[in-house]
N, C-alpha and C positions, 0 to 999 in steps of 0.2 A: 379172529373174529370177536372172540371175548374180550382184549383191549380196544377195541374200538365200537362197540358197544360201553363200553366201561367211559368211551373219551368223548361219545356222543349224551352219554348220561350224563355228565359231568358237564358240558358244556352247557344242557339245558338247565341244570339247578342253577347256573351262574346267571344266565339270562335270567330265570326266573326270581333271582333273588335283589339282580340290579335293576329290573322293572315293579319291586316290590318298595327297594330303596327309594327310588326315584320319585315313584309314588309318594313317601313318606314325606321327603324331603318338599314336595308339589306342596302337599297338604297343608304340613311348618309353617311356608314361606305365606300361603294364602292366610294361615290364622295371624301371623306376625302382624301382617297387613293390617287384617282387622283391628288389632290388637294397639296396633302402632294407631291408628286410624282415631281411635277411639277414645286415646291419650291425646291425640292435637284437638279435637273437637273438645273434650274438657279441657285445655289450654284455652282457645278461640274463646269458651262459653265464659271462662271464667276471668277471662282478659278484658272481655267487653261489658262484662258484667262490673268491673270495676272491683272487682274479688280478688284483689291482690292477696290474700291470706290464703286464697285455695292455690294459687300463684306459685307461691313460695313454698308453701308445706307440700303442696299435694301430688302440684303438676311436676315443679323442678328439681333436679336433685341438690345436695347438699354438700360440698362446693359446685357449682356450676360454672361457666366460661362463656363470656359475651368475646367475638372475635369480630374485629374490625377492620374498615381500612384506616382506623387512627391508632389502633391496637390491641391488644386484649385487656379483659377486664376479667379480673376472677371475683365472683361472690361465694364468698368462703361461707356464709349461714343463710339460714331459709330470710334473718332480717335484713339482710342484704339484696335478697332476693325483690324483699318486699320491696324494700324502699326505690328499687330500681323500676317497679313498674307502678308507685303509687300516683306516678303523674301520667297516666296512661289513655289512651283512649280507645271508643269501641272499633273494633279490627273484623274485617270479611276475609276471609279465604274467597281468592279468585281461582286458584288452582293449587293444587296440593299432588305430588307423587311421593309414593316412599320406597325410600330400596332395603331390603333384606341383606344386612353385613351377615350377618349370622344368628340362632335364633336368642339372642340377649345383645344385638345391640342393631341400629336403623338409623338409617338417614331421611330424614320430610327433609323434602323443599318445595316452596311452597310460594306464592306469587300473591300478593297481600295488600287492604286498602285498609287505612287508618280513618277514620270519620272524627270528626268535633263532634261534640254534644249535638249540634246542631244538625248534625246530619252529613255537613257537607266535607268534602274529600280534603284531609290534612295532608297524605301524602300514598303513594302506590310505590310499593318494593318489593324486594326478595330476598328470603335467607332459608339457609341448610339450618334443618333443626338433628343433631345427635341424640336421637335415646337412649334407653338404657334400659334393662329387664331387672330392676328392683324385686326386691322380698316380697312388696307392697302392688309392686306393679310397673306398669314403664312412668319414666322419667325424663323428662328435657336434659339432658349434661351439657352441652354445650348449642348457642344461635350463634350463627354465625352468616354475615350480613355479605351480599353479593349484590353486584350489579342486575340491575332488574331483567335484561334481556340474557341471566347466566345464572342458567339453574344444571344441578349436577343430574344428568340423565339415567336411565337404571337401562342397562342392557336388558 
């Protein structure tokens, strides 16, 4: 009677510790979110703002990775950085999701229009953006450019 009282107490600490976990891990993934969220929005703000300096310094890490269908481009310094978006224009997010790889690094992908000065639509795409959990904060490490109807979905 006493080991099975002993193997029914034992069972409930486990339950009660991997619905504790679980919890935790809920909690992580929802701050990531935010966190991840809040790093593409100062991308967006500072893209279109023509802020190529908060661009480079702020938003992207230090080498970073353009991947393409012509093929990769590494920007080894933040001025590398810069000069890649100094001919840039202002950009909307149509749609944005991010998946939780683990709680220091994230994938956005995100469904995009490019405007002219003028307002009017240069062009609509899609690219996976990889973050990164910086000292500083998250970071852009790699865009990476996909056909418009082929975004990577988060279970």
């Amino acid at each position: 009677m006493m080991s099975r009282l002993w193997a029914v107490s034992i069972t409930l600490v486990i339950i009660g510790v991997a619905s504790v976990v679980a919890h935790a891990q809920e909690v992580s993934e929802r701050e990531v979110k935010i966190e991840v969220r809040a790093a593409w929005d100062a991308y967006i703000e500072a893209f279109s703002g023509a802020r190529t300096d908060v661009v480079a310094n702020d938003v992207s890490a230090a080498p970073s990775f353009q991947l393409g269908a012509g093929g990769a481009n590494v920007r080894m310094t933040a001025a590398d950085t810069k000069a890649a978006f100094d001919a840039t224009h202002r950009s909307e997010t149509d749609t944005a999701e991010s998946c939780v790889l683990n709680e220091g690094a994230a994938l956005l992908t995100a469904h995009f229009t490019r405007c002219r000065t003028d307002d009017s639509v240069l062009t609509k795409g899609a690219s996976a953006y990889l973050l990164g959990k910086f000292d500083d904060g998250w970071r852009i490490v790699a865009i990476i450019g996909n056909p418009v109807r082929k975004l990577v979905a988060c279970e």
